[in-house]
C-alpha positions as CSV (number, residue, x, y, z in Angstrom):
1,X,-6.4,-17.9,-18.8
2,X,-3.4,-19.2,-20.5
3,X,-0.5,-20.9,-18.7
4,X,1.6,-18.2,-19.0
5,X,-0.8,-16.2,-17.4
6,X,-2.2,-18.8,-15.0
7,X,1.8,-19.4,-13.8
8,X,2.0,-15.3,-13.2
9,X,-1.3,-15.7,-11.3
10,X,0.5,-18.6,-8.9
11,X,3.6,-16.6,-8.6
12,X,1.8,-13.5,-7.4
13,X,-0.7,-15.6,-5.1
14,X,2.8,-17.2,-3.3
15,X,4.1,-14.3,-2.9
16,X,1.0,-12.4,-1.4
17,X,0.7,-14.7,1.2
18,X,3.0,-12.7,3.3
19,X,1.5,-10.0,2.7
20,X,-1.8,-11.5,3.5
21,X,-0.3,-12.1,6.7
22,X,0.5,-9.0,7.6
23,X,-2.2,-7.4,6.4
24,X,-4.6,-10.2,8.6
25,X,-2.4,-9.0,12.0
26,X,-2.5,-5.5,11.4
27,X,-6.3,-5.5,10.3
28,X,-7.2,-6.0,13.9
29,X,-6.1,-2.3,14.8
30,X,-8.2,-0.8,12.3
31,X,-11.0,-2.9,13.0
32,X,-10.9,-1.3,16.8
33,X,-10.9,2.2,15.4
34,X,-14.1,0.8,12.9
35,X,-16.0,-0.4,15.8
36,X,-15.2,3.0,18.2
37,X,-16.8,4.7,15.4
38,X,-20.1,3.4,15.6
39,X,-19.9,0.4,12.3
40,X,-20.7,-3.4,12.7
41,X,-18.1,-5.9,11.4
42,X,-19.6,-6.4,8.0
43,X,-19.6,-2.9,7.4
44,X,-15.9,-2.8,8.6
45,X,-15.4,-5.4,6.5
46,X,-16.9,-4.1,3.1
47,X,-15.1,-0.7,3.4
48,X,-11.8,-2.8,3.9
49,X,-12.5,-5.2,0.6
50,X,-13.1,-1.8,-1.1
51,X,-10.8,0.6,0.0
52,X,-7.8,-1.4,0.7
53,X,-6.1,1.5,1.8
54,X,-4.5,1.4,5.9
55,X,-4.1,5.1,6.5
56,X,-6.8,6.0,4.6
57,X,-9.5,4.0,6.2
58,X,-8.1,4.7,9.5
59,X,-8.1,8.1,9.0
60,X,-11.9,7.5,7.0
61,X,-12.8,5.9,10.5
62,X,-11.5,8.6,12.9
63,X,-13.4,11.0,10.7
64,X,-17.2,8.8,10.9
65,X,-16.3,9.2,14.8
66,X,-15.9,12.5,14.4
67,X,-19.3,13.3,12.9
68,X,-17.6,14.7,9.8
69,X,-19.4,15.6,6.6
70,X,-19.2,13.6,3.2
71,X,-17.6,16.5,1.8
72,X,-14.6,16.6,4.7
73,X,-14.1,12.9,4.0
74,X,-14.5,12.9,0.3
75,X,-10.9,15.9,0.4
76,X,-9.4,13.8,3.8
77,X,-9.7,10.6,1.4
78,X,-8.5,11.9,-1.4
79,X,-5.3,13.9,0.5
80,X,-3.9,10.6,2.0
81,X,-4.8,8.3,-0.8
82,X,-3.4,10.5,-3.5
83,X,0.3,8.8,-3.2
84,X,-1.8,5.6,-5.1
85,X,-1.6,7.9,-8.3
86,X,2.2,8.2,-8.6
87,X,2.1,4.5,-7.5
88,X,-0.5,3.1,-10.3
89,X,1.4,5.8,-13.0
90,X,4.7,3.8,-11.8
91,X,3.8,0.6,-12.3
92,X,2.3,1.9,-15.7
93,X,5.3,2.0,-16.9
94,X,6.1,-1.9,-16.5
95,X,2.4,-2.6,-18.5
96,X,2.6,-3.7,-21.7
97,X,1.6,-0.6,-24.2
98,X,-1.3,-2.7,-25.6
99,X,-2.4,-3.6,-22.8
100,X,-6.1,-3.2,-22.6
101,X,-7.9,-0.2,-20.1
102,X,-9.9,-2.6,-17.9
103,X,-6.5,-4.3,-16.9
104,X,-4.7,-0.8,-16.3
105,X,-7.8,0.0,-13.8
106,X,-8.1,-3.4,-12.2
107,X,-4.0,-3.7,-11.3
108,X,-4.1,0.8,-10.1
109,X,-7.3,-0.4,-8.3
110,X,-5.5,-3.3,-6.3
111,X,-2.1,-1.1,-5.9
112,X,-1.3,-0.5,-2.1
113,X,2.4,0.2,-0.7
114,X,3.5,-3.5,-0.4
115,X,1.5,-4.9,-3.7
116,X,3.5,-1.7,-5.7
117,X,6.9,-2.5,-3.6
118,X,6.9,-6.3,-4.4
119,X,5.3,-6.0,-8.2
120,X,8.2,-2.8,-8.6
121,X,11.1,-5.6,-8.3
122,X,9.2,-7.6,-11.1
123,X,12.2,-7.3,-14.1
124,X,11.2,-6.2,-17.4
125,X,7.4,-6.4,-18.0
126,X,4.7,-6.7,-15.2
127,X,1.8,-9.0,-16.3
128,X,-1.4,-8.0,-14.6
129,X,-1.8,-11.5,-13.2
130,X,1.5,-10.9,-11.1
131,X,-1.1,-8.3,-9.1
132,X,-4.5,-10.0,-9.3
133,X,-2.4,-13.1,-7.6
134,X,-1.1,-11.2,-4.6
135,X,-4.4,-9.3,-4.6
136,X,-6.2,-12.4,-4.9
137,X,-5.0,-13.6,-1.0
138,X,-3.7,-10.0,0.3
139,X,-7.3,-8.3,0.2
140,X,-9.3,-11.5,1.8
141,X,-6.7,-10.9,4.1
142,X,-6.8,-7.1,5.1
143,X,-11.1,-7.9,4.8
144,X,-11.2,-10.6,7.0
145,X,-8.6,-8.9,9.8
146,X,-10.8,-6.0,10.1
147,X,-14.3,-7.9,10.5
148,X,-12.6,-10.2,13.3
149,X,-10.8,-6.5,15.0
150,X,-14.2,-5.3,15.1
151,X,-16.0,-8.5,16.2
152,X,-13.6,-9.2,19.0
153,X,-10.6,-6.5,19.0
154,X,-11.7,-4.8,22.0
155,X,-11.5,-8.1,23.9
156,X,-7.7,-8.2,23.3
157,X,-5.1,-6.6,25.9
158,X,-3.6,-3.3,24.5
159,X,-0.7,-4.5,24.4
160,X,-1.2,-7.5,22.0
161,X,-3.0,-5.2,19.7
162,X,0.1,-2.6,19.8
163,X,2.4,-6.1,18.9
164,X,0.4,-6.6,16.1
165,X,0.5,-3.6,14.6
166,X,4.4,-4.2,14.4
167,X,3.7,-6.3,11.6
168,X,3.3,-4.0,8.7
169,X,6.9,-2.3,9.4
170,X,8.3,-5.9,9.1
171,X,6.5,-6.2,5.9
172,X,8.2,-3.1,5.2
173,X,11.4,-4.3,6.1
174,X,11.3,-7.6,3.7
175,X,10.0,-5.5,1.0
176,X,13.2,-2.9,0.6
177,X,16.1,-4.8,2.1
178,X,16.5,-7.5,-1.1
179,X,16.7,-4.8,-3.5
180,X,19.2,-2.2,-1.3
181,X,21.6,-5.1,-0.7
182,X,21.9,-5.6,-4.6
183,X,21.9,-2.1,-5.8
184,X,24.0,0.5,-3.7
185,X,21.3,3.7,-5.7
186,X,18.5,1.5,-4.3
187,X,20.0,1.4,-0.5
188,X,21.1,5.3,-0.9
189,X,17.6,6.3,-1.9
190,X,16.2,4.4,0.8
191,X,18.1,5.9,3.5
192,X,17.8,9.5,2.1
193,X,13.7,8.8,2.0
194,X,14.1,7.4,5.9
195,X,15.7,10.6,7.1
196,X,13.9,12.7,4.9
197,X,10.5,11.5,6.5
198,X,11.9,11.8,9.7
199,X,12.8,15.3,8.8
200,X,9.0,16.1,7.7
201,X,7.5,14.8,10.9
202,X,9.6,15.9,13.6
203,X,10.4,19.8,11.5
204,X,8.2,22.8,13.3
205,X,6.3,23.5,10.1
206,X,6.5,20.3,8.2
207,X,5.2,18.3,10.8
208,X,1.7,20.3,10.4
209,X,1.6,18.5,7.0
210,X,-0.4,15.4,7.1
211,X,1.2,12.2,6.6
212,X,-0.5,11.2,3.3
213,X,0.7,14.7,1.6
214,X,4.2,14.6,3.1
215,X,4.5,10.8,1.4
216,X,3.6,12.8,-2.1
217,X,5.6,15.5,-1.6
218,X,8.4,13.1,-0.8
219,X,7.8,10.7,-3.4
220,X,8.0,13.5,-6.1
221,X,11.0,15.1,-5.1
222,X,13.1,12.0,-4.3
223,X,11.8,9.7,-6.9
224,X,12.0,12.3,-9.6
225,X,15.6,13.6,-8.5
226,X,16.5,9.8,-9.0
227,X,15.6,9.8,-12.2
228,X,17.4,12.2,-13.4
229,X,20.4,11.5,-11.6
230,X,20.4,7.8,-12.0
231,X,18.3,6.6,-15.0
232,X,17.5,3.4,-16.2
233,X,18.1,2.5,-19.4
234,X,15.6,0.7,-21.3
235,X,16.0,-2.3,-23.2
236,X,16.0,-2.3,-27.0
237,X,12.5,-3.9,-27.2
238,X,11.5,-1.7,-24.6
239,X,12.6,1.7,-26.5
């Protein structure tokens, strides 16, 4: 690793420690659902350092409790995990063109809602050690929350494990709010999306949509309308 590299892999490393954080606190609610559906911690813990995916897993667990077939949780996982795509084509964008394959899969592997929101406000080109940095201390972190939820989660009052799982929508929070006080398209979009989701999941008929397809649907329509309303221009060595 080169220092230029090596310095991208210490800048995303400090800057997935919050993340880490969050992930660690919030962990400890999925780890409960793990455990009510039958797995031990390290099992808990292996499908976290895998999947790295919140909604997904907790929707993976709710369906092992269920008794559900490989084939209902192979479509369930693939519904509510399908918003990674647009995320991992986004960030595509930012890659160098030469950039070799293995790197392109490792950084789409690693992509979750905060690594793409904090790697998206990277300026010109992304280097992939930006995301193997944060992913480097987020991932040990979402692992090792859901192995101690499962080993002692259920000994925690419900109310502590509710607080916790405030965490992520402060993560949220620190995520969009830098960007939307510096760009007034940024802080429209983000209001738009915010009412629009509320729309979706409070609507008669769009509320029956689960929550992984209404994030597509909404991602599609609001990032794409952006586009074409407020494009970017690209740098000459970018064109």
């Amino acid at each position: 690793m080169n220092n230029e590299n090596a310095a991208w892999f210490r800048r995303g490393m400090k800057n997935g420690v919050p993340i880490a954080l969050g992930y660690f606190a919030v962990a400890f609610t999925l780890g409960i659902a793990a455990k009510n559906a039958g797995m031990t911690a390290v099992q808990g813990a292996a499908a976290s350092a895998t999947t790295v995916a919140s909604a997904g897993e907790f929707a993976g667990f709710h369906v092992i409790a269920a008794g559900a077939s490989y084939v209902e949780m192979a479509i369930m996982m693939l519904v509510i995990n399908a918003r990674y795509l647009l995320m991992s084509c986004s960030l595509s964008q930012k890659l160098a063109p030469d950039l070799p394959v293995w790197h392109r899969l490792l950084v789409g592997w690693g992509v979750t809602d905060e690594i793409f929101g904090v790697a998206s406000c990277v300026p010109d080109r992304l280097n992939p050690c930006y995301c193997y940095g944060m992913m480097a201390v987020s991932i040990p972190g979402w692992t090792i929350g859901t192995f101690l939820g499962i080993a002692v989660g259920n000994i925690l009052p419900p109310n502590i494990v509710s607080a916790l799982g405030v965490g992520l929508y402060g993560m949220f929070l620190a995520i969009i709010i830098p960007p939307a006080r510096r760009d007034r398209v940024i802080a429209g979009l983000v209001t738009v999306s915010m009412a629009a989701s509320l729309a979706m999941a409070k609507l008669p008929l769009l509320s029956q949509i689960s929550s992984g397809m209404r994030t597509i649907i909404l991602t599609v329509l609001i990032a794409g309308g952006a586009a074409v309303l407020f494009p970017i221009k690209e740098d000459a060595h970018d064109a």
